[in-house]
TORSETI-808664 format. One line per field, with one value per residue (C-alpha): residue number from 0; x, y, z. Coordinates in steps of 0.2 Angstrom, whole numbers. Example, Ala and Ser with C-alpha at 12.3 -4.5 7.8 and 13.67 -1.06 7.14 Angstrom:
BEGIN
k	c(0, 1);
east	c(62, 68);
north	c(-22, -5);
up	c(39, 36);
//
This chain:
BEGIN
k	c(0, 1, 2, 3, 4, 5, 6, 7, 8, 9, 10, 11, 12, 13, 14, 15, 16, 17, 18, 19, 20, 21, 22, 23, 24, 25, 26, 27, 28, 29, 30, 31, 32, 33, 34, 35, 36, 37, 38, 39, 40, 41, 42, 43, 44, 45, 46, 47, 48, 49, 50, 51, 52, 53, 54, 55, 56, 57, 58, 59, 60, 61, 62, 63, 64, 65, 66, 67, 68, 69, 70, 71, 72, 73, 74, 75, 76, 77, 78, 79, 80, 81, 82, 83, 84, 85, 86, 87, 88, 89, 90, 91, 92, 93, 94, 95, 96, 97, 98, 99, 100, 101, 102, 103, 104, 105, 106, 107, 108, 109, 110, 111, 112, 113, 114, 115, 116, 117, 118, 119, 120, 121, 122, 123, 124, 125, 126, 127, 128, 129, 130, 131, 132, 133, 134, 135, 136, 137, 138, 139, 140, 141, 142, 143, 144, 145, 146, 147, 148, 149, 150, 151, 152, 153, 154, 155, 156, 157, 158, 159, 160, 161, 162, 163, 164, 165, 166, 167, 168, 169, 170, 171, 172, 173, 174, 175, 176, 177, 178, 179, 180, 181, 182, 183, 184, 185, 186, 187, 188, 189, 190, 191, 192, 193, 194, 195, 196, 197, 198, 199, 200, 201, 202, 203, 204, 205, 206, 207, 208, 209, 210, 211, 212, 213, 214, 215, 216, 217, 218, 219, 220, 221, 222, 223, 224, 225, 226, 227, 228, 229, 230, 231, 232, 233, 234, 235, 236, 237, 238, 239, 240, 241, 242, 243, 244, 245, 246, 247, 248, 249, 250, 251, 252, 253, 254, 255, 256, 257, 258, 259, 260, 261, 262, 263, 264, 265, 266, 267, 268, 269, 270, 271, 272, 273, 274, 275, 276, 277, 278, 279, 280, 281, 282, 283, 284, 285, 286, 287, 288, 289, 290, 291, 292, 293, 294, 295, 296, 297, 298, 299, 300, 301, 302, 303, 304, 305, 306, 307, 308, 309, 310, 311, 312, 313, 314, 315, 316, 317, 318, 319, 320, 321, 322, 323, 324, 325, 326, 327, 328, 329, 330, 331, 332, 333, 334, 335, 336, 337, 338, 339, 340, 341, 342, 343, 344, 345, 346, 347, 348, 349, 350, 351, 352, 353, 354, 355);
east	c(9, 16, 17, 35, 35, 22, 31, 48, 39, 30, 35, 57, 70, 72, 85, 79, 94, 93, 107, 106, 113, 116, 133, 141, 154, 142, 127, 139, 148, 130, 122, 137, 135, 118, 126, 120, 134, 125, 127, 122, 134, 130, 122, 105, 93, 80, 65, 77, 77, 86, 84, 97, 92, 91, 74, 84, 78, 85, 76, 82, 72, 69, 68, 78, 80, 74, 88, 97, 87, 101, 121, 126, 145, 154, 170, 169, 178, 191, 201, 191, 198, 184, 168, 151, 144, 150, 132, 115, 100, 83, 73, 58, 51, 56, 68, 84, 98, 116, 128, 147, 160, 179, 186, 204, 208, 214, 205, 213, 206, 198, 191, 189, 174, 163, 144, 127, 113, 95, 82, 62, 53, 37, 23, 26, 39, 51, 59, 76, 85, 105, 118, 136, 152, 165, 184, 198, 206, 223, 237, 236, 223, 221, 219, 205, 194, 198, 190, 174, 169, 178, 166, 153, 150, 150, 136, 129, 132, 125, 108, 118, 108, 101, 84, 84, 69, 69, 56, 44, 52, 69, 87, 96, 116, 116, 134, 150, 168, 184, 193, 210, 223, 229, 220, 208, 191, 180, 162, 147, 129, 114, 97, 80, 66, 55, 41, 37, 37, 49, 67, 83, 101, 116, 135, 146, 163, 162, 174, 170, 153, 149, 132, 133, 137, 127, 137, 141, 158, 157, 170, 166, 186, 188, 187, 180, 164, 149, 131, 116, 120, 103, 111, 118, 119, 128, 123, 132, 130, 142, 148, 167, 169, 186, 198, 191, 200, 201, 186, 186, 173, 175, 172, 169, 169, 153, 154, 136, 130, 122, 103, 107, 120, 134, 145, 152, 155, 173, 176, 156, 164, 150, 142, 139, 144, 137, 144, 132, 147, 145, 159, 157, 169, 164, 179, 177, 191, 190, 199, 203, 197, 205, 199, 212, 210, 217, 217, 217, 218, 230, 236, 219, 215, 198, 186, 178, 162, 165, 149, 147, 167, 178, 193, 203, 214, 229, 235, 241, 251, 241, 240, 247, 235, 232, 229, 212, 204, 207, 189, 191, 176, 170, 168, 154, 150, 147, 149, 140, 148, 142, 155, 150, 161, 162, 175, 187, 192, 209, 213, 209, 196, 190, 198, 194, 189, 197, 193, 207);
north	c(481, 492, 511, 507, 498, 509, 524, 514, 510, 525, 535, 540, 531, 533, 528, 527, 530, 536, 547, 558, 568, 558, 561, 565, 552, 540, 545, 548, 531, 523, 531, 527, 509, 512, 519, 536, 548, 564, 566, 580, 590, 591, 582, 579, 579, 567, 568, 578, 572, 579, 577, 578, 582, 563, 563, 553, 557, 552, 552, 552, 542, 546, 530, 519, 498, 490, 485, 468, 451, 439, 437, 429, 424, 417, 412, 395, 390, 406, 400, 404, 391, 385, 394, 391, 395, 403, 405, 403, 410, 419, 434, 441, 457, 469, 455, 464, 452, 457, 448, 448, 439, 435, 427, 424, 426, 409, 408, 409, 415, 433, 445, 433, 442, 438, 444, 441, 435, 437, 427, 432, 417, 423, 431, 449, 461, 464, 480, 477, 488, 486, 496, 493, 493, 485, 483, 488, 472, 469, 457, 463, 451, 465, 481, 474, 469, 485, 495, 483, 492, 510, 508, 500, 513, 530, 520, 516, 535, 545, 530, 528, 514, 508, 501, 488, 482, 463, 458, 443, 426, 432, 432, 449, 452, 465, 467, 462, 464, 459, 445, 447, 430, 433, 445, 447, 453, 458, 466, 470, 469, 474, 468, 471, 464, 479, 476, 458, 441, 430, 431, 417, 425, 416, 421, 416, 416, 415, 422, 438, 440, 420, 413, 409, 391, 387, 371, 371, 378, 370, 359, 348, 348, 369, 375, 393, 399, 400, 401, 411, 415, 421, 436, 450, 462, 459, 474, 476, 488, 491, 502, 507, 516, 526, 518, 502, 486, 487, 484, 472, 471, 456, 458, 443, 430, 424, 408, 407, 391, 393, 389, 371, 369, 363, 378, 388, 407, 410, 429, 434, 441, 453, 453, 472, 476, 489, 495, 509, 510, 522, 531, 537, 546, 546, 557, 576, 578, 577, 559, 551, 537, 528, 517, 504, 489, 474, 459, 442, 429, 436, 452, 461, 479, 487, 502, 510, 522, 531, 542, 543, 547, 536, 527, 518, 505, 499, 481, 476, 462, 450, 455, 469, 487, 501, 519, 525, 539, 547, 554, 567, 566, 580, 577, 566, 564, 553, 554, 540, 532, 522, 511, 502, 489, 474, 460, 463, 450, 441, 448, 436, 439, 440, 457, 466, 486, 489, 504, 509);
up	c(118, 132, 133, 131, 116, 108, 111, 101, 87, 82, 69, 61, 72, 89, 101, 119, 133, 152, 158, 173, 165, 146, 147, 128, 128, 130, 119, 104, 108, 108, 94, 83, 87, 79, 63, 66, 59, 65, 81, 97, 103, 122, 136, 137, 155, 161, 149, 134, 115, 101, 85, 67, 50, 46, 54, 67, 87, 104, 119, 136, 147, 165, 171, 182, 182, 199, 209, 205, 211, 203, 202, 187, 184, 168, 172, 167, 156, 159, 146, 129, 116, 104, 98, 107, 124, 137, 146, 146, 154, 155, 161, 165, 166, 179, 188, 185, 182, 184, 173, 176, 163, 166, 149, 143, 126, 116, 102, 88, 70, 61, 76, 90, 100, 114, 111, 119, 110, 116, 111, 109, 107, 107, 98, 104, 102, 120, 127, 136, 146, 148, 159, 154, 166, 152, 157, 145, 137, 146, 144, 163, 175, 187, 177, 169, 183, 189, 176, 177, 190, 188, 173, 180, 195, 182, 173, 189, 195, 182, 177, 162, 151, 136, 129, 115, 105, 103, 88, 92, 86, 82, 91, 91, 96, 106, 116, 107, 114, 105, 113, 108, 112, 128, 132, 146, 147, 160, 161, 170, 162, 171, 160, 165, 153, 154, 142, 133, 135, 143, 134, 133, 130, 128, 129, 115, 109, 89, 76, 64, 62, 60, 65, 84, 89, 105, 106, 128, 132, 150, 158, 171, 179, 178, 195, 191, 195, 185, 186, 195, 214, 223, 233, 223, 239, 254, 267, 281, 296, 309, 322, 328, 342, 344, 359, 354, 344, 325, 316, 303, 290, 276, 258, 246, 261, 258, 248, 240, 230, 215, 212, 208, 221, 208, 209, 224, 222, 229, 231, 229, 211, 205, 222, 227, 243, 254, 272, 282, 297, 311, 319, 337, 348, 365, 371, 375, 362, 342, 337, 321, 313, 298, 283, 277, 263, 269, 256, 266, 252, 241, 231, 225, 218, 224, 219, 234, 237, 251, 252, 232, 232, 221, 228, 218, 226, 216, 220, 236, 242, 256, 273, 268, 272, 260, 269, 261, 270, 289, 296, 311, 322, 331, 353, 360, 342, 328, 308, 298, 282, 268, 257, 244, 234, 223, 221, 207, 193, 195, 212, 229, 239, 252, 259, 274, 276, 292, 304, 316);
//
């Protein structure tokens, strides 16, 4: 058994999270998923715990997940009618995996949810770390994949995360999202195996709190994507020099197969995309530079990260372009820039970030 895992199990109950800072909202919102009912007032840093008269302890963890090795897409089927899986895979320690779901709600019964189930098949006990980027549910395709990723990059900003003890031999539901009819639900799940053996999860629709049916959801004829795609980052680096012809720089145009080959990824959805674009003026003048979204396949929403600033893009009609930022560069100089995005649920990629 790990430092980790020893550290988990030792003594009255103790949540393990990482936050820099562990923001309120989110330790509260975690810890009363838990059950715990007395609950800290205020943030806690890198290496802080705090403790309530229950004998109950948090412990913020300064630790951070290694970057992203895998993409993982479930869109397939979209349309969630029956009960059973959704997807299945594995993971293994320190290969972070980040999943990304797109469902629509047609099931019909008591509290249709989606949850992920992991699996620990074997003889000792496993650590898991999880980051969250959950949309809010929408009758509204585009709002929803929006918020993925508002939500997803405040996790991502701030190390926001959670570690989850899975017990040797046994299968523990540890995400669950309501999956109202017609509603749509989007998320982003990034799960690092720290400690343990090898685990299996499974996405699953199932009504109430039934026993998971494992029964395969996949259909042959539906077009979406789904499955493991073996670049999760796309980075791209690029110069513009004022005076000359727009740059054009495409997001979500790379069309990656899966692993097995069976299932194109159109759009790079859940792909991260990162952009380290230099601006040079060679004039003995300050000039301007602007930053404009242009959507090519389709009307498509964006979140931007322009230097750790967020930009949120509301939708925008095809070959239409959306004004983001103007950049004034100083004579005979340069300013460098790094955008990072990722393709949003229900909108079209690819789009192009264009510098003019």
């Amino acid at each position: 058994m790990g430092v980790f895992l020893c550290f988990t199990s030792a003594g009255a109950e103790q949540v393990w999270l990482s936050g820099n800072p562990l923001k309120t909202n989110f330790l509260n919102r975690i810890l009363q998923e838990r059950g715990w009912t007395d609950l800290p007032s205020g943030p806690l840093l890198p290496g802080e715990s705090w403790s309530n008269d229950s004998g109950q302890t948090v412990v913020n963890v300064d630790w951070k997940a290694p970057t992203a090795s895998v993409a993982a897409l479930s869109d397939h089927p979209e349309k969630v009618e029956r009960t059973g899986g959704l997807f299945f895979g594995g993971l293994i320690a320190l290969r972070t995996l980040n999943f990304q779901y797109y469902h629509l709600g047609k099931l019909q019964g008591p509290s249709p949810n989606l949850s992920l189930v992991v699996m620990n098949p074997g003889n000792r006990d496993a650590l898991l770390y999880m980051r969250r980027g959950v949309g809010k549910p929408s009758l509204d395709y585009f709002s929803t994949g929006h918020t993925n990723n508002t939500q997803w990059y405040e996790a991502l900003a701030d190390n926001l995360g959670e570690f989850i003890e899975i017990p040797a031999g046994q299968t523990s539901m540890i995400f669950e999202q309501e999956l109202k009819p017609e509603y749509v639900v989007s998320g982003t799940l990034g799960l690092t195996l720290v400690e343990g053996p090898p685990l299996q999860f499974a996405f699953i629709a199932r009504k109430g709190q039934e026993s998971p049916s494992f029964n395969n959801l996949l259909k042959e004829d539906d077009v979406h994507s789904r499955g493991f795609y073996p670049a999760p980052y796309q980075i791209l680096k690029r110069t513009f020099t004022i005076g000359d012809p727009p740059l054009n720089m495409p997001i979500g145009a790379v069309r990656q197969q899966t692993f097995s080959g069976v299932r194109e990824l159109r759009g790079d959805y859940g792909v991260f995309y990162q952009l380290d674009l230099t601006i040079k003026n060679p004039s003995d003048q300050p000039a301007k530079a602007s930053l404009l979204f242009n959507p090519r396949g389709g009307a498509a929403t964006g979140t931007v990260l322009l230097n750790d600033e967020v930009i949120e893009v509301p939708r925008t009609e095809a070959f239409a372009e959306k004004h983001l930022r103007e950049f004034e560069v100083p004579a005979l100089s340069s300013v460098e820039l790094k955008i990072e995005t990722i393709p949003e649920g229900a909108s079209s990629y690819p789009v192009r970030m264009v510098v003019k």
